[in-house]
PDB file of N, CA, C and O in Angstrom:
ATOM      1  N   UNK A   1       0.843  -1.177   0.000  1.00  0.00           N
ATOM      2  CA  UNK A   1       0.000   0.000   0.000  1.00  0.00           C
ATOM      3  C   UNK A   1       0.884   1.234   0.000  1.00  0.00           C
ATOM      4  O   UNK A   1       1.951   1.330   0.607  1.00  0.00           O
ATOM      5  N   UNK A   2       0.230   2.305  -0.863  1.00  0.00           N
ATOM      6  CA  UNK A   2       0.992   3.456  -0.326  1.00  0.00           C
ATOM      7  C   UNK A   2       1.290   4.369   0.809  1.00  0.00           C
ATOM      8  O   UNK A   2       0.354   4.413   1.607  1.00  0.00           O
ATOM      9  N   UNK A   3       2.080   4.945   1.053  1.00  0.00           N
ATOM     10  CA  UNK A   3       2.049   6.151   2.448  1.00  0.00           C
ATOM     11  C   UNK A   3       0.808   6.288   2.645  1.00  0.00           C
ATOM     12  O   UNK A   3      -0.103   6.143   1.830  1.00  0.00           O
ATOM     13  N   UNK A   4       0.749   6.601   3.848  1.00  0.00           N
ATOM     14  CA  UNK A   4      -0.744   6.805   4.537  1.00  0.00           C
ATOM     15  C   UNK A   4      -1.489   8.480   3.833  1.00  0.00           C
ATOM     16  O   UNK A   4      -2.668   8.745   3.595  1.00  0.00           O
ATOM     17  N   UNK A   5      -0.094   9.441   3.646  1.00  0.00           N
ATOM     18  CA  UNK A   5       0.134  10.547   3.333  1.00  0.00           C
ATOM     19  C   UNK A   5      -0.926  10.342   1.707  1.00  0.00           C
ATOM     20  O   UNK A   5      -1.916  11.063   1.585  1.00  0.00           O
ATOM     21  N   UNK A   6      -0.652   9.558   0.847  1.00  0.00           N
ATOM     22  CA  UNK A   6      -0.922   9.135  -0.133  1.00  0.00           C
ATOM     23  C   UNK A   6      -2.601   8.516  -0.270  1.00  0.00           C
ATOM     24  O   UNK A   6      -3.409   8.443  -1.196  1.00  0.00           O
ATOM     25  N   UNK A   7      -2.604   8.308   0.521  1.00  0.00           N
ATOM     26  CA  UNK A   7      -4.195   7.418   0.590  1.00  0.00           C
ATOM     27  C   UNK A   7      -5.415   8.520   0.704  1.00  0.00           C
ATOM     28  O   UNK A   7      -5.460   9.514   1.429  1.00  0.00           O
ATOM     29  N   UNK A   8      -6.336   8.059  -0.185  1.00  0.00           N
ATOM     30  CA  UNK A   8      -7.829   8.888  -0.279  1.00  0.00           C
ATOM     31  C   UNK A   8      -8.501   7.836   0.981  1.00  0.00           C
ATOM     32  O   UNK A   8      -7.912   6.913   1.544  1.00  0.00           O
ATOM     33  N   UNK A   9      -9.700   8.236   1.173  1.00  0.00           N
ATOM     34  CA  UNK A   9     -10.348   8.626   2.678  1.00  0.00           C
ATOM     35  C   UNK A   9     -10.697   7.118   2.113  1.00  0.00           C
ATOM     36  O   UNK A   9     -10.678   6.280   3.015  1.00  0.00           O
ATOM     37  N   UNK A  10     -11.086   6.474   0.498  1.00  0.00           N
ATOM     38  CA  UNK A  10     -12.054   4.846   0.838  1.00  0.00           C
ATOM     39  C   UNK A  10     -10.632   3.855   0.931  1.00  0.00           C
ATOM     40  O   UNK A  10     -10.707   2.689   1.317  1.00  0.00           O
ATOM     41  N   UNK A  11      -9.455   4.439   0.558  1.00  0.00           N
ATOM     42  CA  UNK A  11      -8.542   3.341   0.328  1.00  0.00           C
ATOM     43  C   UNK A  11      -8.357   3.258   2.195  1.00  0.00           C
ATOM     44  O   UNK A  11      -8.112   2.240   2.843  1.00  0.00           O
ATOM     45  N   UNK A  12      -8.549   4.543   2.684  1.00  0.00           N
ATOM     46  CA  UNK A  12      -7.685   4.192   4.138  1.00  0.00           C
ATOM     47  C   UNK A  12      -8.881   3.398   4.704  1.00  0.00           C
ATOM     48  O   UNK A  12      -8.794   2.335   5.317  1.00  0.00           O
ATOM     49  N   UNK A  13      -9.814   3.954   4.462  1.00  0.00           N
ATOM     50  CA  UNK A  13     -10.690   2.859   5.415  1.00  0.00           C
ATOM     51  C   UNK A  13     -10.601   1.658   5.361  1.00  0.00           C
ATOM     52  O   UNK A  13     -10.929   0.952   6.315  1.00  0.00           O
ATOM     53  N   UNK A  14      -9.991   1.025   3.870  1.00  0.00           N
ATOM     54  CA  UNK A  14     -10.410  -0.574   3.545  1.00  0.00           C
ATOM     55  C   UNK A  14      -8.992  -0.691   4.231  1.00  0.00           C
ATOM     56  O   UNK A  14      -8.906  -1.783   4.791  1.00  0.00           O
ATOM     57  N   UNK A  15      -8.003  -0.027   4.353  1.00  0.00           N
ATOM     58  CA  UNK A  15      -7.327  -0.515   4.340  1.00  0.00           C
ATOM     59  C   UNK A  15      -6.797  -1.130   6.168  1.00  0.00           C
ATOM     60  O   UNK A  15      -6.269  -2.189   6.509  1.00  0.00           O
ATOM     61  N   UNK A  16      -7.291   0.236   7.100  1.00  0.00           N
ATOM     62  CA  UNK A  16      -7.006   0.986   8.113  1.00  0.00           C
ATOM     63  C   UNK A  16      -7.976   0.748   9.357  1.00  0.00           C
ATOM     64  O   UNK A  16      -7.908   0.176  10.444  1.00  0.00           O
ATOM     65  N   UNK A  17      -8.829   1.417   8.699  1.00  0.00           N
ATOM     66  CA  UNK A  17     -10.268   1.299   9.883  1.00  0.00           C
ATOM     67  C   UNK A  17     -11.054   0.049   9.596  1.00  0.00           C
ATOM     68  O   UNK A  17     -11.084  -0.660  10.602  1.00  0.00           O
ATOM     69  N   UNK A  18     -11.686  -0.458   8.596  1.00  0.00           N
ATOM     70  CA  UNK A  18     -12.599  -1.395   8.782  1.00  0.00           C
ATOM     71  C   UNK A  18     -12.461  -2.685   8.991  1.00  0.00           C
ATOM     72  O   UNK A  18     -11.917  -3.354   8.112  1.00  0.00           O
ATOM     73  N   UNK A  19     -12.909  -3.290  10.159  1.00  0.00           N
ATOM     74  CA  UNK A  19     -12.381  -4.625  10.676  1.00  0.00           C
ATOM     75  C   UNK A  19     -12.892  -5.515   9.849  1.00  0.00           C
ATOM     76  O   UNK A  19     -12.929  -6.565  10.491  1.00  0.00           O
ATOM     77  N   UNK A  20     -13.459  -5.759   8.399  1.00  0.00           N
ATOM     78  CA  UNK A  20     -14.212  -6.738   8.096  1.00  0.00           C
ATOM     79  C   UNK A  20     -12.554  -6.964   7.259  1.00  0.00           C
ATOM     80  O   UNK A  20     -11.889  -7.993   7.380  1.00  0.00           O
ATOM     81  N   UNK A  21     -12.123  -5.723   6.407  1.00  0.00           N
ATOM     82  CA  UNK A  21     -11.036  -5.678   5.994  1.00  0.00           C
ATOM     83  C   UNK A  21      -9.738  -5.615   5.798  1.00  0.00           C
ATOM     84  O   UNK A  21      -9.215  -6.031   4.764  1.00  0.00           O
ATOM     85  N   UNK A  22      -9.107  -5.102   6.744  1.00  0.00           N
ATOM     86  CA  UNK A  22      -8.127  -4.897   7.166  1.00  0.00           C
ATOM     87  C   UNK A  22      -7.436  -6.583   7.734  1.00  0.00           C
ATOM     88  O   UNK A  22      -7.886  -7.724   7.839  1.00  0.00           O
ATOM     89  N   UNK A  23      -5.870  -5.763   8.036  1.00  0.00           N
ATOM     90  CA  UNK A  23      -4.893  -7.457   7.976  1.00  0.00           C
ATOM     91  C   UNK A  23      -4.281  -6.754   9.170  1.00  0.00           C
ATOM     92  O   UNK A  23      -3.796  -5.672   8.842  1.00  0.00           O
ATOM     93  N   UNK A  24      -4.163  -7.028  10.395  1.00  0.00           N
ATOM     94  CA  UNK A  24      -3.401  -6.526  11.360  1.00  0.00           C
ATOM     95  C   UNK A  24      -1.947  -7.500  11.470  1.00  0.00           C
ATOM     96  O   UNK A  24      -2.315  -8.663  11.630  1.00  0.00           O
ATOM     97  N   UNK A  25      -0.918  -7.439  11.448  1.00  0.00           N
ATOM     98  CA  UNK A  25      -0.347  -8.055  11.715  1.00  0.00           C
ATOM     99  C   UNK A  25       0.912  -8.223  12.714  1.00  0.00           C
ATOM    100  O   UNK A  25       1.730  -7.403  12.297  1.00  0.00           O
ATOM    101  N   UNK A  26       1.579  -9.026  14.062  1.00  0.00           N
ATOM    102  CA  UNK A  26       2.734  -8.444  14.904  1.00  0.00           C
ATOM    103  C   UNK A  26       4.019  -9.445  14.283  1.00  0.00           C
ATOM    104  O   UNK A  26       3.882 -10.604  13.893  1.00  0.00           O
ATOM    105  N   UNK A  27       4.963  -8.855  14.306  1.00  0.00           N
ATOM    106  CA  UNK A  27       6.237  -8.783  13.551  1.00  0.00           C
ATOM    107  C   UNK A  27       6.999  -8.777  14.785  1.00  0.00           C
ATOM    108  O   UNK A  27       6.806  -7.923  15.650  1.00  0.00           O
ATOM    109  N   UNK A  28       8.077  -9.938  14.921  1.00  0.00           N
ATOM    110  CA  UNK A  28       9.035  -9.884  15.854  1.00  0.00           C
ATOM    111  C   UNK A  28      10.461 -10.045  14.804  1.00  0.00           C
ATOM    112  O   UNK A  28      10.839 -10.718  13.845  1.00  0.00           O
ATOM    113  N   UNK A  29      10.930  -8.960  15.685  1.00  0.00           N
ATOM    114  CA  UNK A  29      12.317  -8.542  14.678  1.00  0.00           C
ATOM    115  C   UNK A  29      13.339  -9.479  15.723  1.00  0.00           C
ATOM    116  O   UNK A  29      13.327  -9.683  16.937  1.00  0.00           O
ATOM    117  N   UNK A  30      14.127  -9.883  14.715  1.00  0.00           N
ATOM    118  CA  UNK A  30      15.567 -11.305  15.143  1.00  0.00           C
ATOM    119  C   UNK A  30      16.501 -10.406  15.675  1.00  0.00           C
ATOM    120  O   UNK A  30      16.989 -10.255  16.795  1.00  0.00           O
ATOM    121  N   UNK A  31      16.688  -9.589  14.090  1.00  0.00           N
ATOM    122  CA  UNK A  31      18.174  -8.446  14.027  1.00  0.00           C
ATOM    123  C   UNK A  31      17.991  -7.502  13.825  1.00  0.00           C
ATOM    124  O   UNK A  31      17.565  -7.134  12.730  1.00  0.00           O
ATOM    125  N   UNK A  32      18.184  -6.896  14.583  1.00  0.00           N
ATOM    126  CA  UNK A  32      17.649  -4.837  14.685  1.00  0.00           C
ATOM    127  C   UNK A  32      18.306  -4.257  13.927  1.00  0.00           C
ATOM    128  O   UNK A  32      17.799  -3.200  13.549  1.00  0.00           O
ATOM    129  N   UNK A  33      19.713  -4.616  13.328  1.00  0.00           N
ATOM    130  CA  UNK A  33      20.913  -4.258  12.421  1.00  0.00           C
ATOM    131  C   UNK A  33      19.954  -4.672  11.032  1.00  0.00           C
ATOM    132  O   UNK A  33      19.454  -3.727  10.422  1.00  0.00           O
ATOM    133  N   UNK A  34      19.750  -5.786  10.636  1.00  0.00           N
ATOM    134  CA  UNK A  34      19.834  -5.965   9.215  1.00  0.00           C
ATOM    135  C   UNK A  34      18.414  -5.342   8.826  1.00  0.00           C
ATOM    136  O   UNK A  34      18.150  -4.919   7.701  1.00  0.00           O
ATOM    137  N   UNK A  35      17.126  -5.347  10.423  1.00  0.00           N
ATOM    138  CA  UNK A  35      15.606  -4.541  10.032  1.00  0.00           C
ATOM    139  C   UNK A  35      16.407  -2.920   9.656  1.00  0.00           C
ATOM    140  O   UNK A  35      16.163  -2.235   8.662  1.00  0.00           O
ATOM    141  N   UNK A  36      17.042  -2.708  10.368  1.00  0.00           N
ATOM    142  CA  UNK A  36      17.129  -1.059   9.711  1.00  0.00           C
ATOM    143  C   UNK A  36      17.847  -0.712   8.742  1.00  0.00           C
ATOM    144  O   UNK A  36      17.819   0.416   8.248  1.00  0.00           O
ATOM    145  N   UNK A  37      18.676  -1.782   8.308  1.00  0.00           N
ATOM    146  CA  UNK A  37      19.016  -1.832   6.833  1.00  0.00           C
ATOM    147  C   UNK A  37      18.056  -1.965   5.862  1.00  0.00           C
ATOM    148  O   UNK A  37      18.087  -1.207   4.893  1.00  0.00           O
ATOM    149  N   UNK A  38      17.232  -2.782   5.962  1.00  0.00           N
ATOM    150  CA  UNK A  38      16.238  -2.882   5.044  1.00  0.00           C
ATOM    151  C   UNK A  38      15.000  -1.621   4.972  1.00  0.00           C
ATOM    152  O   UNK A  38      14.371  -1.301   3.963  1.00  0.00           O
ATOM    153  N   UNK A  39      14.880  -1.080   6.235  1.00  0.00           N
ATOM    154  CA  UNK A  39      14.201  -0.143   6.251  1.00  0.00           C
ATOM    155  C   UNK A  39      14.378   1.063   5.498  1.00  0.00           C
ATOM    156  O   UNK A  39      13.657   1.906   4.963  1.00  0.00           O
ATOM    157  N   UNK A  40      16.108   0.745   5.714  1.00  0.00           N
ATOM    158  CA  UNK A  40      16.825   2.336   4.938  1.00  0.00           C
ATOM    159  C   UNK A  40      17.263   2.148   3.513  1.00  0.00           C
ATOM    160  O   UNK A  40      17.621   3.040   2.745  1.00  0.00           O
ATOM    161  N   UNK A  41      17.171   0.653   3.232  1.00  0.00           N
ATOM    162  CA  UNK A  41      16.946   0.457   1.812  1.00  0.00           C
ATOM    163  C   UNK A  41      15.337   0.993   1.293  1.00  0.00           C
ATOM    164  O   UNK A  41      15.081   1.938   0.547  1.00  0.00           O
ATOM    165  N   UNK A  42      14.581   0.239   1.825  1.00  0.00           N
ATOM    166  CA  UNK A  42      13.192   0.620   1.397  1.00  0.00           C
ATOM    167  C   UNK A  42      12.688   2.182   1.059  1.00  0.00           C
ATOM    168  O   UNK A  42      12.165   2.753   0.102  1.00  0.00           O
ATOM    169  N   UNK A  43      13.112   2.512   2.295  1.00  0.00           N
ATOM    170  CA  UNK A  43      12.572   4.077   2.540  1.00  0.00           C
ATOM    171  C   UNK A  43      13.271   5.143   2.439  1.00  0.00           C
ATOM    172  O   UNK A  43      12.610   6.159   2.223  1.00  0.00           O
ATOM    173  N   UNK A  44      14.301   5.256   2.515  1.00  0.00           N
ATOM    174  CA  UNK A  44      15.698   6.151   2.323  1.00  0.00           C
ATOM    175  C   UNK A  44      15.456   6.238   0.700  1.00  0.00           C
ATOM    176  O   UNK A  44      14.825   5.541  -0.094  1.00  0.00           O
ATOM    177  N   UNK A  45      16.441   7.703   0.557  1.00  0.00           N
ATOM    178  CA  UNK A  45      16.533   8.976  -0.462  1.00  0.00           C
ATOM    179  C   UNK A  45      17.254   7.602  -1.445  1.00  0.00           C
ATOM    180  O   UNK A  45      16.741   7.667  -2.562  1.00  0.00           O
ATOM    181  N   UNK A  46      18.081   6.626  -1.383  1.00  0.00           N
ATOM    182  CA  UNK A  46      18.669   6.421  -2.728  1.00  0.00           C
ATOM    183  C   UNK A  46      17.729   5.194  -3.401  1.00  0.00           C
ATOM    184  O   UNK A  46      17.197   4.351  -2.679  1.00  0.00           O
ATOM    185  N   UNK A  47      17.614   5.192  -4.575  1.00  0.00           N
ATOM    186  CA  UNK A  47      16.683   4.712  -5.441  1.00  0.00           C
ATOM    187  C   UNK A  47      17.060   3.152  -5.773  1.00  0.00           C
ATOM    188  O   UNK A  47      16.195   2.280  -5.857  1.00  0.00           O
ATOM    189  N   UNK A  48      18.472   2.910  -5.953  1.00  0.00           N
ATOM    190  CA  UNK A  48      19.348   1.676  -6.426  1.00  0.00           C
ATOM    191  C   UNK A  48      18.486   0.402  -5.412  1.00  0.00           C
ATOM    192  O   UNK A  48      17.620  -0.382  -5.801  1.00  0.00           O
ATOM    193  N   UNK A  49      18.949   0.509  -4.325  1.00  0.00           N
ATOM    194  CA  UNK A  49      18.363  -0.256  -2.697  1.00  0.00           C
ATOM    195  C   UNK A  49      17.290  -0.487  -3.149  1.00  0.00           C
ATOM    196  O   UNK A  49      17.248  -1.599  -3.676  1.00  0.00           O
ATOM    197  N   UNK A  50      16.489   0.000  -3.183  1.00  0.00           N
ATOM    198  CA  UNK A  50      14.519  -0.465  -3.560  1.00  0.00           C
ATOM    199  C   UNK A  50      14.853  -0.825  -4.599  1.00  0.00           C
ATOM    200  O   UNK A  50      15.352  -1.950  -4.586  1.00  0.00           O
ATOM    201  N   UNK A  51      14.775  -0.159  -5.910  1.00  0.00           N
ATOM    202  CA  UNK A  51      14.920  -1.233  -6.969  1.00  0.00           C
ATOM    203  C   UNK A  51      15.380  -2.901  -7.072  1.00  0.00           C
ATOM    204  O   UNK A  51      14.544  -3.716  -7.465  1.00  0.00           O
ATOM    205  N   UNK A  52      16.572  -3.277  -6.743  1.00  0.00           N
ATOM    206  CA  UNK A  52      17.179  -4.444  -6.356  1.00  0.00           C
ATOM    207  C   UNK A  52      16.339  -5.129  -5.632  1.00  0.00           C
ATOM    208  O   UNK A  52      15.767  -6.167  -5.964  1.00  0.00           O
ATOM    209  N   UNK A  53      16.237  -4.419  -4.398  1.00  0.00           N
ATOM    210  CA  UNK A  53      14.993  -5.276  -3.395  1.00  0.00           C
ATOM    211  C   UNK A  53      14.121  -5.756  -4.122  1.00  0.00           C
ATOM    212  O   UNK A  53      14.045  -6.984  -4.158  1.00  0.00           O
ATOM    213  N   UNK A  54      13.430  -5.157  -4.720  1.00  0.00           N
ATOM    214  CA  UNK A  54      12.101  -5.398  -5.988  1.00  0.00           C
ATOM    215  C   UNK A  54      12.320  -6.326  -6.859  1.00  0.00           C
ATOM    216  O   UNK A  54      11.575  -7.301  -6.963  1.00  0.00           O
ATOM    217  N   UNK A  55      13.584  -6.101  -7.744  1.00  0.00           N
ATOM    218  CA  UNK A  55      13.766  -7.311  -8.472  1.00  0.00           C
ATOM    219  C   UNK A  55      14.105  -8.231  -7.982  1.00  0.00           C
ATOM    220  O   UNK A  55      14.022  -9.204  -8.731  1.00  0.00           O
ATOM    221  N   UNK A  56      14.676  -8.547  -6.509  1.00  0.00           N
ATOM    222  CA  UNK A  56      15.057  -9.789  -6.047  1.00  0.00           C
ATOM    223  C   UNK A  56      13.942 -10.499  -5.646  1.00  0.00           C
ATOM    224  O   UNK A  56      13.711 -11.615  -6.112  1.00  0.00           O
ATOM    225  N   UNK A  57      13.359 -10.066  -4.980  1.00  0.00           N
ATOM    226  CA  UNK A  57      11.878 -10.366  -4.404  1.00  0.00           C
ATOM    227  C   UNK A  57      10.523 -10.273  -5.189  1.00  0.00           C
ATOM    228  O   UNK A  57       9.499 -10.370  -4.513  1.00  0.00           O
ATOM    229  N   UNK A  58      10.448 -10.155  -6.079  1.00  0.00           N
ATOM    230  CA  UNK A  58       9.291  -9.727  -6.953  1.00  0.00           C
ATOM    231  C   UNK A  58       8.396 -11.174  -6.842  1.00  0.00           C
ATOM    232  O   UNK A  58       7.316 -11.256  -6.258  1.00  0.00           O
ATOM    233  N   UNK A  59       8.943 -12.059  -7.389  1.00  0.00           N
ATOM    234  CA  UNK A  59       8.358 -13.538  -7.365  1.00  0.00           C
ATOM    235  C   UNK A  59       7.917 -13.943  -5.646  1.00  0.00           C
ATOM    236  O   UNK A  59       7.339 -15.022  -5.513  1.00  0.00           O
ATOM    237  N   UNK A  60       8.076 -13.437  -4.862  1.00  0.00           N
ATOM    238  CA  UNK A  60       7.619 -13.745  -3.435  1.00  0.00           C
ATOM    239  C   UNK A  60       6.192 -13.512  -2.905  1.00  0.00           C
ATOM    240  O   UNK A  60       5.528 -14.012  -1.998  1.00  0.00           O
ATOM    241  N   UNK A  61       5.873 -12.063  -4.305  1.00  0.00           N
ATOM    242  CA  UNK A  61       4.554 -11.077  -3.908  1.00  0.00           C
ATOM    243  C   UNK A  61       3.510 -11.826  -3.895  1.00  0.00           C
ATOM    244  O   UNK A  61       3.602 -12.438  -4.959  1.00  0.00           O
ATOM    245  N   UNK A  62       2.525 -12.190  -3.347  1.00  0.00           N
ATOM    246  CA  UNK A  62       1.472 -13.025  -3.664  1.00  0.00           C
ATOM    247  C   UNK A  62       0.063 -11.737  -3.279  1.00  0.00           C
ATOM    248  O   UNK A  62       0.126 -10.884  -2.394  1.00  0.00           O
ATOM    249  N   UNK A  63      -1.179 -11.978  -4.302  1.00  0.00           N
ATOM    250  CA  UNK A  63      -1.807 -11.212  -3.773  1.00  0.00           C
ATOM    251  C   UNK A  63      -3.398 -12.343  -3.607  1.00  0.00           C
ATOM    252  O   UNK A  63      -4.106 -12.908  -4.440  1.00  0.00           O
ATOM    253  N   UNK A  64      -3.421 -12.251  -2.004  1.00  0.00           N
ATOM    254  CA  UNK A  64      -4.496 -12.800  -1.500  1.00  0.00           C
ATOM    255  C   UNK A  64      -5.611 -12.101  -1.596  1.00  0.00           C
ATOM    256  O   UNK A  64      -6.663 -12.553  -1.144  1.00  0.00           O
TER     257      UNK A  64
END
């Protein structure tokens, strides 16, 4: 999904507020080093990092 910043009022609801819809999920992090690497690949100013990520992982995406 996109930034929250990004979202119109029906995407946030399906996405956010409505319990019929929404996916809550809790995440336990192993390595706090390699999560904020990936974070700062993902989300950080340089473009190269996400791309790569994307093509490495692309085949993983499944949409339920």
């Amino acid at each position: 999904m996109k930034g929250l910043g990004e979202m119109d009022s029906e995407e946030l609801s399906q996405a956010l507020l409505d319990p019929s819809t929404r996916n809550i999920l809790q995440l336990q992090v192993n390595d706090v080093e390699q999560t904020n690497k990936l974070f700062n690949d993902l989300y950080g100013k340089a473009v190269e990092p996400r791309v790569r990520f994307i093509l490495e992982h692309s085949e993983e995406a499944r949409a339920d």
